[in-house]
C-alpha positions in Angstrom: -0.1 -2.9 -10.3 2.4 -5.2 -8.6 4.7 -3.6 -6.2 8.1 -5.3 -5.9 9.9 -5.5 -2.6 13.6 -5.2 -2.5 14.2 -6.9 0.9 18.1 -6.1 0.7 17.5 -2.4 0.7 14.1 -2.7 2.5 12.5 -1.0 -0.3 9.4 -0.5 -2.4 9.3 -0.4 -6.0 6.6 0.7 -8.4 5.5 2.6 -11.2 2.1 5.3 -10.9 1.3 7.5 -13.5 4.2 6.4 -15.7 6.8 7.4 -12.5 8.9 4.9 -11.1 8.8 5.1 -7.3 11.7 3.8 -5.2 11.0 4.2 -1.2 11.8 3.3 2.2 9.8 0.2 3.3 9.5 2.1 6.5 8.6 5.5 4.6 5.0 3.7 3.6 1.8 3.6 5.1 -0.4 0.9 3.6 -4.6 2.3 4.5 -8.0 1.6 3.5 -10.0 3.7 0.8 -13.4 3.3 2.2 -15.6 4.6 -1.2 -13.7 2.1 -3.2 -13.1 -0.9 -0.1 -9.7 -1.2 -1.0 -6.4 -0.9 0.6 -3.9 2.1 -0.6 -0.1 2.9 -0.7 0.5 5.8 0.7 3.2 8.5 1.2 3.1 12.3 1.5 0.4 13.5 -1.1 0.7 10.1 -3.4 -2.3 7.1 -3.0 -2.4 4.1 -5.3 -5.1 1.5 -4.8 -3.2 -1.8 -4.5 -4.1 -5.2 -3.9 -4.4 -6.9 -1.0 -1.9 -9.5 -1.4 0.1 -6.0 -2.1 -0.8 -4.5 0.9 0.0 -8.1 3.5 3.0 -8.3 1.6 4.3 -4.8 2.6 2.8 -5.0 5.7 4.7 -8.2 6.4 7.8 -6.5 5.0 7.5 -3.4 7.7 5.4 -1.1 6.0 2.8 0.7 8.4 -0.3 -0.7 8.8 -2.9 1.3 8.7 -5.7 -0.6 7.4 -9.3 -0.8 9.0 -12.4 -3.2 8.5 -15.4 -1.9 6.6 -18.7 -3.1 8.1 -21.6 -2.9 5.9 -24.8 -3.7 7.8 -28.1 -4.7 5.6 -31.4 -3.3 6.6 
């Protein structure tokens, strides 16, 4: 999924589950889903994995970053 970033409007565009979504660059929190080590779009009750040139690019653009690192220690 690519997002597209409408830096004139300081939106967010993309399609999930055949819906196009039109937000608020400041409206979106980009996080980490730990099970699948992956950052996520979120908003309200929607999450979308994304990539993580996605996820720097809205970050860069204003989004909220909410991302952590995952540590995964070998015994």
């Amino acid at each position: 999924m690519s997002i597209e970033i409408d830096t004139n409007s300081s939106t967010c565009i993309f399609t999930h589950e055949g819906t196009r979504h039109e937000w608020p660059i400041t409206e979106v929190r980009v996080s980490t889903d730990p099970e699948a080590r992956m950052s996520i779009i979120e908003k309200g009750e929607l999450r979308k994995h994304i990539s993580e040139n996605d996820a720097e690019r809205l970050v860069a653009a204003g989004a909220e970053d909410g991302r952590f690192h995952l540590i995964v220690y070998n015994e």
